[in-house]
C-alpha positions in Angstrom: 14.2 14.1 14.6 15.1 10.9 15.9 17.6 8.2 13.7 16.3 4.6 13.7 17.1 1.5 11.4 14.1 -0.2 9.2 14.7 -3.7 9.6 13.7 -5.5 6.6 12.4 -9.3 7.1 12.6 -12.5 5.6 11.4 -16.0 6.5 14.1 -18.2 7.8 14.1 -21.4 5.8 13.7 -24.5 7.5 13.6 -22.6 10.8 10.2 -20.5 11.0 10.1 -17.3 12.7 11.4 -14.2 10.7 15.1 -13.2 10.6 16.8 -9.4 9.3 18.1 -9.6 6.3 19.2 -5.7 5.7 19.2 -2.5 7.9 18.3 0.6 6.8 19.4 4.0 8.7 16.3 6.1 8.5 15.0 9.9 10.1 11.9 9.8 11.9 10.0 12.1 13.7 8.0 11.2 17.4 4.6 12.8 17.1 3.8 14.7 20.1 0.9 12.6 22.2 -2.1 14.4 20.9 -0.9 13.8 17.3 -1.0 10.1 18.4 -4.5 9.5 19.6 -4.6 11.6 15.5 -3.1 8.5 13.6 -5.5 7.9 10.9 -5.3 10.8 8.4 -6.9 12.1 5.1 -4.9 13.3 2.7 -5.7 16.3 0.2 -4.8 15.3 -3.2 -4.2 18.6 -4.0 -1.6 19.8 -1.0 -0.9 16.5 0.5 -1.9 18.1 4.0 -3.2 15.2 6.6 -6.0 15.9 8.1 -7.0 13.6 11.2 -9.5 10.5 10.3 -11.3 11.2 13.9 -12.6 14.7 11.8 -14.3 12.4 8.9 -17.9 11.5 9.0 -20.0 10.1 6.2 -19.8 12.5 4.1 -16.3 11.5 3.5 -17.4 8.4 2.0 -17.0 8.6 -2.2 -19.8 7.7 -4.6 -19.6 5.3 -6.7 -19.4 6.9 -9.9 -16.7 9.7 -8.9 -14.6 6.8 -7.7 -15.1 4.9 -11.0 -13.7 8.2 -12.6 -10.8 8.2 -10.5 -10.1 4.4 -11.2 -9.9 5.9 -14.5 -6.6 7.0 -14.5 -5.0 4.1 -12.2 -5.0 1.2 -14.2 -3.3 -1.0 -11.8 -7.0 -1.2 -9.1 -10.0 -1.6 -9.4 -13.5 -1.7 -7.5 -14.5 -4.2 -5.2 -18.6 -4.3 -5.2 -19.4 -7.6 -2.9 -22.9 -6.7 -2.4 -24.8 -7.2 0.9 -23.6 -5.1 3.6 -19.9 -5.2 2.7 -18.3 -2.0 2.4 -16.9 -0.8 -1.1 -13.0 -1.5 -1.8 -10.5 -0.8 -3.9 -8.0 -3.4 -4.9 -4.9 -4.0 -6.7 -3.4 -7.5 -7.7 -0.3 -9.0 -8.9 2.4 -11.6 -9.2 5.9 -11.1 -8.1 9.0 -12.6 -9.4 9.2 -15.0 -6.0 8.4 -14.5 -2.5 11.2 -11.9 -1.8 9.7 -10.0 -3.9 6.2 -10.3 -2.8 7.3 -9.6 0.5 9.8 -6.3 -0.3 6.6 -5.1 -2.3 4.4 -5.1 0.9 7.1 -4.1 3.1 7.5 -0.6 1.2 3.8 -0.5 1.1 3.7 -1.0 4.5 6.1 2.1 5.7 3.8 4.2 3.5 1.4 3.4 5.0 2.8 3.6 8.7 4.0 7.1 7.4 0.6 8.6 6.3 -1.5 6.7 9.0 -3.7 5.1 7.2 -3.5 1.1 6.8 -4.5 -1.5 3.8 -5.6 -4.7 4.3 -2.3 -7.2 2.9 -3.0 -10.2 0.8 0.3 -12.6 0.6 -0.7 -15.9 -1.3 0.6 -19.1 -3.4 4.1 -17.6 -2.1 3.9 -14.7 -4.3 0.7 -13.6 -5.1 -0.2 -10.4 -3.7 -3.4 -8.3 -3.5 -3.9 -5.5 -1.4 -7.3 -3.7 -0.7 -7.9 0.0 0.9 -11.2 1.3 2.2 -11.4 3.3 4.9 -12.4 1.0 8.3 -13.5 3.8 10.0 -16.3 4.9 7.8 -16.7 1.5 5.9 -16.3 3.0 2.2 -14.0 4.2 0.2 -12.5 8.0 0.8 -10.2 10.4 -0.4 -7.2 8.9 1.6 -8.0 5.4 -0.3 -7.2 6.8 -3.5 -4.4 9.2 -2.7 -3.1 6.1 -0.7 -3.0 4.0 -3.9 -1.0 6.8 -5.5 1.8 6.4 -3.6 2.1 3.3 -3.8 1.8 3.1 -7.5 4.2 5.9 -7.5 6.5 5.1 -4.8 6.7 1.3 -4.9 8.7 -0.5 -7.5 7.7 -4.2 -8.2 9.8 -6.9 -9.4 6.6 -8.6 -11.2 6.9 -12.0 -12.6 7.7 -11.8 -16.1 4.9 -14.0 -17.4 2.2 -11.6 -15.4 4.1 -8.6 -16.9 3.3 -10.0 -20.3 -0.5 -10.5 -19.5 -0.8 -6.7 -17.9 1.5 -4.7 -20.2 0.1 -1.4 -18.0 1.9 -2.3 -15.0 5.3 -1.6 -17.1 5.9 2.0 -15.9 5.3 0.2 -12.4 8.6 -2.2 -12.4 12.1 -2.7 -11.7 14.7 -5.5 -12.6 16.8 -7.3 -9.7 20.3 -8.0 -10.6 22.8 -10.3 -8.5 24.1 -7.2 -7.2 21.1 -5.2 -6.2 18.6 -3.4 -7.8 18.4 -1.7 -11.0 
C-alpha cells in the first residue's frame, strides 16, 4: 500500500487554469503491470469481484428489456435509445446547488470510477447542470458494469442538489446532503 493525497480542484476565478482547494490523505494500492494492461473491469453484482473488460464479448451486452427491469429499481437513470447506429446508454441528470457542487459531484464520481476501472462519459453544463452517461465503450452497449457502476454512485455519492430541482424529483431525496458554512452535514 502506497499513501497519496486526492487533490480536489476548483476553477480559479478571474485567472483560468484550475487551483487545489483541499487535500485528502488517501491508501492506494499499485497494481502489478499485468493488472494494468486489465484496467477495464466487470463487476458481479452479487460478490463485487472485477473481472477484466479484455474477457467481455457480445454476449456481455444487456437486452433491452432486462435493462429496463433493472432501471426499475434506480429511479435516479434512465435509458438512452438514439436510434441509428448509436449504442444504448444509460443516463442520469440533475442540478446542483452551484458549480462547486456540480464539480465535487463529478469528482467523487470520478474516483469511483478510477477505482473500479471503468469510466462514464461527464456532462458539466449551464455552470451546474450535470448529466452523466455509462455504456460500455468497449462493446458499444450497456453491460453489467454500467449498472453496478450507477450503484455506486447512487450509493456512494452525496449531491448537494438545487433545492428548486429537489422539489421537482422528490426521489432523489435519499440521494442528498446539506452544505453548512462549516462543512458538510
Amino acid at each position: 500500500m502506497k499513501r497519496g493525497l486526492l487533490l480536489l480542484l476548483t476553477a480559479r476565478s478571474g485567472r483560468g487554469g484550475l487551483g487545489v482547494i483541499s487535500q485528502v490523505p488517501f491508501f492506494f494500492v499499485i497494481p502489478s503491470r499485468s493488472q494494468q494492461h486489465r484496467n477495464c473491469v466487470r463487476m458481479s453484482t452479487t460478490a463485487g469481484r472485477c473481472e477484466p473488460c479484455s474477457s467481455l464479448n457480445e454476449s456481455a451486452v444487456l437486452p433491452v428489456e432486462s435493462i429496463k427491469d433493472e432501471l426499475n429499481g434506480m429511479p435516479l437513470w434512465r435509458l438512452v435509445e438514439n436510434g441509428d447506429d448509436s449504442p444504448l446508454k444509460i443516463s442520469r441528470s440533475f442540478v446542483a446547488k452551484n458549480f462547486q457542487a456540480a464539480l465535487d459531484c463529478i469528482n467523487a464520481m470520478g474516483a469511483i470510477a478510477e477505482r473500479e476501472g471503468h469510466h462514464p462519459d461527464f456532462h458539466l453544463t449551464e455552470y451546474r447542470s450535470v448529466e452523466i452517461v455509462l455504456f460500455t465503450h468497449k462493446l458499444r452497449g450497456i453491460t453489467t458494469n454500467d449498472l453496478v457502476l450507477a450503484r455506486m454512485f447512487d450509493s456512494e455519492v452525496q449531491v448537494s442538489y438545487s433545492p428548486k430541482w429537489l422539489r421537482d424529483h422528490p426521489e432523489a431525496a435519499s440521494n442528498t446532503t446539506t452544505i453548512y458554512q462549516g462543512g458538510t452535514k
